[in-house]
N, C-alpha and C positions, 0 to 999 in steps of 0.2 A: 973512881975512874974505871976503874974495873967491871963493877956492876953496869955504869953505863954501856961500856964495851959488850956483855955482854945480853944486855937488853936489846940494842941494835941490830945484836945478830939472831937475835930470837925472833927479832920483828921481818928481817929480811929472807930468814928461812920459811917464815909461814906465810910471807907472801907467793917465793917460788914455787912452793907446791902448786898450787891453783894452775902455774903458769905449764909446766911440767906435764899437766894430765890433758892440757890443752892441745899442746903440741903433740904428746901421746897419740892422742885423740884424733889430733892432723894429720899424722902421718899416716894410718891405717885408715882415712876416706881414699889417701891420694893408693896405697895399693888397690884398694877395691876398682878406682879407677884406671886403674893401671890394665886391672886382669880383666875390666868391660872392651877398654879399648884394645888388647888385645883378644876377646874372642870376636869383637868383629872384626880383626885383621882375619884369623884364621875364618872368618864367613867369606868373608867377598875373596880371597885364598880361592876356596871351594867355589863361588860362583865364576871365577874366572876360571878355575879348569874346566867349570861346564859347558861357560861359553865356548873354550879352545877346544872340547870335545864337538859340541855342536856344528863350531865353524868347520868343523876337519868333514862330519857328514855332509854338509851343504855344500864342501868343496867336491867331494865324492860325487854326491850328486851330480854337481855339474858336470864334471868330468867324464860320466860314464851316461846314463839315464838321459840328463840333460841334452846330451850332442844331437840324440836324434832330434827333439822338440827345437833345440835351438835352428838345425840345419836344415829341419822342415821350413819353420818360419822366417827361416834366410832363404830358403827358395822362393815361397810365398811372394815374400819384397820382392827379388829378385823380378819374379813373374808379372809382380802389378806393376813395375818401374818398366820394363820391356812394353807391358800393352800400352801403360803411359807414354812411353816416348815415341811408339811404334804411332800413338792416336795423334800425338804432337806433327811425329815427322809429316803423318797421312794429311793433315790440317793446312801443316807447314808447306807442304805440295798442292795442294788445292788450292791456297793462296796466289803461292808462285806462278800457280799455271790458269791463277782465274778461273778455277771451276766453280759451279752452282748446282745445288740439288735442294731440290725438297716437294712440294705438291701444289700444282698449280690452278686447282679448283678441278680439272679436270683427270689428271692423273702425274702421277710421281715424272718424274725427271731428273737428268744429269745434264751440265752445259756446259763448254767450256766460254771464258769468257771475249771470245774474239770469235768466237761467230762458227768456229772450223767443225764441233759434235757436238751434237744435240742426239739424246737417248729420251723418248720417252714409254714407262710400262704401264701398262693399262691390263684390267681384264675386265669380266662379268660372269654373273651367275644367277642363272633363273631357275627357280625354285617352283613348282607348279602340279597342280590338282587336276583330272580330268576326269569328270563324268559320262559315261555312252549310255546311250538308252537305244535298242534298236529291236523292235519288237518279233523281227522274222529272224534272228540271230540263230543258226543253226547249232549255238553253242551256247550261250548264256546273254538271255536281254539285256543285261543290265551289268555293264564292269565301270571299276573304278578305282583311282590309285594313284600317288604319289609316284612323280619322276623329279631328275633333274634333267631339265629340260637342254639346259644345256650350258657351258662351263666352257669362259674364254680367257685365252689373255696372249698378251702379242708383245711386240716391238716396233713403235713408231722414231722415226730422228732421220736425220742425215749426216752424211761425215764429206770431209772437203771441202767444204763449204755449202751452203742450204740449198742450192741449186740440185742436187744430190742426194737423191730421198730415198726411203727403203722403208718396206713393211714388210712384218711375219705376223699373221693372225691364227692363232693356232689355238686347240683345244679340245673338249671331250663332246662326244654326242650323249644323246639321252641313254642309249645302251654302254655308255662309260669309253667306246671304243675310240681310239686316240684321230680327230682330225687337223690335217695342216689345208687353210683355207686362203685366202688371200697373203702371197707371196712374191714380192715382187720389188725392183728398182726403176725410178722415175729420175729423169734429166728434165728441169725446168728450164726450158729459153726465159730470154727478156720479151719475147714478144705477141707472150702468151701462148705459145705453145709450151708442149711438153711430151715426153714417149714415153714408154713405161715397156719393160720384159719382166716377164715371168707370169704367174697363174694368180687369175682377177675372174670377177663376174662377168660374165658371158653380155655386156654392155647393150642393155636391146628394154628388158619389161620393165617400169618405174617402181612397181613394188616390189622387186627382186635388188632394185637396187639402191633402194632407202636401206641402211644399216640393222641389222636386226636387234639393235642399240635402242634402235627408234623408231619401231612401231608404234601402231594406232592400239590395236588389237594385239591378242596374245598372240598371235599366230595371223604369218599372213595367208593370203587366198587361197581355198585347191586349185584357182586358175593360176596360181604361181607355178604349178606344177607343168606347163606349158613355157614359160621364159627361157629354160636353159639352165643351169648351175653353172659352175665354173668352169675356165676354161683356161690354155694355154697359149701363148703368142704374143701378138704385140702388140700396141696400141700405140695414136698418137691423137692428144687431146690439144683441143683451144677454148680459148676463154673470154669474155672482153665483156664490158657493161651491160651487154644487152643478148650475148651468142654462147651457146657454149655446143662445142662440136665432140665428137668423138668418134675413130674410124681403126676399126681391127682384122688384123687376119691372125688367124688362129685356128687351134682345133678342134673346134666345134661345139656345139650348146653341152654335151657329155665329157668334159678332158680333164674333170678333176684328178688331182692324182696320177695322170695318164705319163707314161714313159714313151719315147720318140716314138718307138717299134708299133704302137698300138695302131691296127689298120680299122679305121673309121671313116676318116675322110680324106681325099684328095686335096678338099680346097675348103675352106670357112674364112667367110666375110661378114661382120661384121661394121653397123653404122647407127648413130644417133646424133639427134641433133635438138636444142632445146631452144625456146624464146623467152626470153624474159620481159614478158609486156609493161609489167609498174613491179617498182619493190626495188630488193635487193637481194643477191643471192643469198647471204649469210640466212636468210628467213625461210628457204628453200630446200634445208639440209632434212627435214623431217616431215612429217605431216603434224605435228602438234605447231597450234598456230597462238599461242597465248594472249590476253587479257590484252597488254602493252605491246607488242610486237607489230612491227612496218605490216600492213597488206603487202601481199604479195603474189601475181597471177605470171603462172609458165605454163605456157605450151608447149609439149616435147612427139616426137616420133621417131622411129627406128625399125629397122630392117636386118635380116640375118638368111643368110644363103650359105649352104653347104653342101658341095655332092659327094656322096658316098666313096668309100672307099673300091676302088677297080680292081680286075684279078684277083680278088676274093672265093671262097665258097661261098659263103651267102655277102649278097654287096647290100650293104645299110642302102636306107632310101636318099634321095636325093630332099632335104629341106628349104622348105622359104617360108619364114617368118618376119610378121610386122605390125607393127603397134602403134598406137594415137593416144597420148592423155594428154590433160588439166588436170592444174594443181592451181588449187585455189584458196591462199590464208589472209582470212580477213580483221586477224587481229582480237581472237574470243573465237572465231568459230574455224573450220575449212571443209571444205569439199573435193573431192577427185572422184574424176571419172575415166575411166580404159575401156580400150578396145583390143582384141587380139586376133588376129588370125594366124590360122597354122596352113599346109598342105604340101603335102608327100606323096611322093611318087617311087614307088620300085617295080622291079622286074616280076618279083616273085611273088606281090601280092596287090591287091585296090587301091586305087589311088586315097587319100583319106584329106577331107579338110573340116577343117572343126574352127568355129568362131565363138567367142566369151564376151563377157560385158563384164567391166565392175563399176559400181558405185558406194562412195564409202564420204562419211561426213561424221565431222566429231562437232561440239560446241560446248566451249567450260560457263557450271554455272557458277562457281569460284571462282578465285588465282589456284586454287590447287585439282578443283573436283572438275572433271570432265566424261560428259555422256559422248558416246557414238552409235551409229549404225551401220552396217555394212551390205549389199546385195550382193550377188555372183551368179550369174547365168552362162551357161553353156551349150553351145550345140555340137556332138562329135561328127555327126554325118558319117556315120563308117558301118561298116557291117560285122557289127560284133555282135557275142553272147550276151545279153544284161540289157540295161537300161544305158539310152545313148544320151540324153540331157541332165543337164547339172540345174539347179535353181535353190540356193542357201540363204540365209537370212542371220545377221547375228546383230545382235544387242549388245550392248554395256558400257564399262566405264572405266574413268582410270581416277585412282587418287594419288598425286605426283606431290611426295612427301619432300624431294627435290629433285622436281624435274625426271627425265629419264634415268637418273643416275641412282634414286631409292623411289620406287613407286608398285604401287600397287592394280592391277588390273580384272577384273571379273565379268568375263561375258557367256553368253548361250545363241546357240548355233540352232536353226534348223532345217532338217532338208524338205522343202516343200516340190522337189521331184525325188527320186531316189539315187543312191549317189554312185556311178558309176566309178568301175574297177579303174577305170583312167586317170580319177580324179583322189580317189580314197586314200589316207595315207594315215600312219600311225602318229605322226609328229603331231597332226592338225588336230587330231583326234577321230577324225570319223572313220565308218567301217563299209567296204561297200555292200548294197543293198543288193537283194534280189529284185528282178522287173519288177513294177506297177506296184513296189513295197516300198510306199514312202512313211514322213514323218520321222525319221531318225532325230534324235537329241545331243546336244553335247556342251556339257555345262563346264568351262574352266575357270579357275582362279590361279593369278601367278603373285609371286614377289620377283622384284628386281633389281639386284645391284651391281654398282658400277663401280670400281676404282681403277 
């Protein structure tokens, strides 16, 4: 029994060993685990004070550095929300009051929508080349040079309602210097009349008073130089299918610009009066006559009387001027012809009368390319220094990229008399000649545009 007893226990101690080094054995993985899992406590420890340091600088930041960047781009917003609501309100009001704007093939515009103002701006710009060839030139044969010829832009509309019309046409000459040209307010009746005050063209020679929008030619006539310019006073116009009237008093063929005090004339009468024999007017605004466009034949004349101004030192001469033309669009081609006379009378010097002829005819051989020719004869009858007869000749053509509005023109002029100081002008190009010194040249090219 005893042996047994203690066999059993021999047996059960040499099993515990094994078990003994096992658990040994277990418990010093679970330390090792113990000191892993604590040094990554003590890392993320450390990575968390770095973050709390980090966060402490980006709060710094903010606080100091950051203000101004923040309260820049809080302006910023500020500023685009203001033009935004300010462009809202603007829209929002346009609305409400029915306004319209934008470009109506012709020029920009503003409208409201009941009829009461209309605004519309316009301008132009000619851009232009002139060649002289003048072989007696006391100074040099041969000039030649870039100008701008001339730089407009105005205000067309009415306010009150459209019966109530008003123009400012204003802008620079070729020498840059500032001019105000047609200015003026119009009252239309219902019954085709209309009156007009303030300063308009001197209403009398046809080619003075086609728009210089819408010429043939670069330039028009040196017999233009006989019509008058602008002038000051009144008018009152009619209209109707087949009449159009116009009757002025004013002061006088020179009152551009002119203030009350200026002593010129006593008295200026102006008159004109047009027929429309087939057509329609709308076809009669120009002389370009196109490809598709109504024929259209007007007969027109006018008259202009002025006597000098009285109780002067020297008294201007007393004037009478009077004109005749046709105008003739046949739809591809046109024709116009004038007549002018002048004649003056003063105290102080010869009585003087001088009569002109013009003939001018264009015909497209496109819809866009069109040739013309033009004549111009004059006779001064006066007793002057130079040469007293005009006789010019000019060529060319226009390529109308559209219409008057972007087009192109290139013609040559010649004097087949020599061209008297009366008629000479810098704008047209030509220079005046010495007697019996003809053949002067003068080749121009322009651009033209319209908005």
């Amino acid at each position: 029994m005893h042996r047994l007893t203690a066999i059993v226990s021999t047996f059960v101690l040499a099993m515990s060993m094994p078990l003994r080094a096992e658990v040994s054995a277990t418990s010093s993985g679970v330390d090792e685990l113990r000191e892993a899992v604590a040094e990554q406590g003590r890392q993320i420890e450390a990575q968390r004070a770095l973050l709390e340091q980090q966060q402490a600088v980006i709060s710094r930041l903010s606080t100091d550095d950051g203000d101004w960047l923040n309260a820049r781009r809080a302006e910023e917003v500020k500023g685009l929300i203001r033009e935004v609501l300010s462009d809202a309100d603007m829209r929002a009001s346009m609305l409400e009051d029915g306004l319209t704007a934008g470009h109506n093939g012709k020029s920009f515009f503003i409208r409201s929508q009941d009829g009461t103002f209309a605004l519309n701006i316009a301008g132009m710009v000619q851009v232009r080349h002139i060649y002289n060839n003048q072989d007696t030139s006391p100074t040099d044969d041969e000039i030649g040079g870039f100008e701008i010829a001339r730089t407009r832009f105005g205000f067309i509309g009415h306010v009150v309602d459209p019966s109530w019309k008003f123009v400012i046409w204003t802008g620079h000459a070729d020498t840059g210097s500032e001019l105000l040209l047609d200015t003026f307010i119009t009252r239309v009746f219902d019954n085709g009349w209309s009156v007009t005050a303030g300063q308009f063209k001197v209403p009398m020679w046809r080619e003075w008073l086609v728009s210089e929008k819408s010429q043939q030619l670069i330039e028009r006539s040196l017999l233009n130089g006989l019509s008058g310019s602008y002038t000051q006073g009144i008018k009152a116009d009619y209209k109707d299918e087949s009449v159009q009237l116009t009757l002025s008093f004013n002061d006088g063929l020179a009152g551009l610009n002119k203030t009350w005090s200026t002593e010129d004339t006593d008295l200026a009468l102006t008159g004109r009066v047009e027929l429309l024999v087939f057509g329609k007017w709308v076809n009669y605004g120009s002389w370009m006559s196109c490809m598709h466009d109504e024929p259209v034949l007007v007969i027109g004349g006018a008259a202009h009387y002025q006597k000098g101004e009285s109780g002067t030192a020297t008294v201007p001469a007393d004037i009478t001027r009077w004109t005749a033309d046709i105008n003739w669009g046949m739809g591809g081609a046109n024709l116009f012809a004038a007549i002018i006379g002048d004649h003056q009378e003063s105290d102080s010097a010869a009585d003087i009368d001088r009569l002109g002829v013009l003939v001018q005819a264009g015909v497209f051989l496109t819809e866009k390319l069109e040739v013309f020719g033009r004549y111009e004869w004059a006779d001064l009858d006066a007793d002057v220094d130079g040469p007293d007869d005009l006789g010019v000749a000019t060529l060319g053509g226009n390529y109308y990229v559209q219409g008057h509005r972007l087009k192109i023109t290139a013609d040559v002029g010649y004097g087949i008399d020599p061209i008297p100081s009366t008629f000479s002008s810098n704008m047209p190009g030509w220079r005046t000649d010495a007697a019996g010194e003809d053949g002067q040249v003068v080749a121009r090219t322009q651009v033209q545009l319209l908005f």
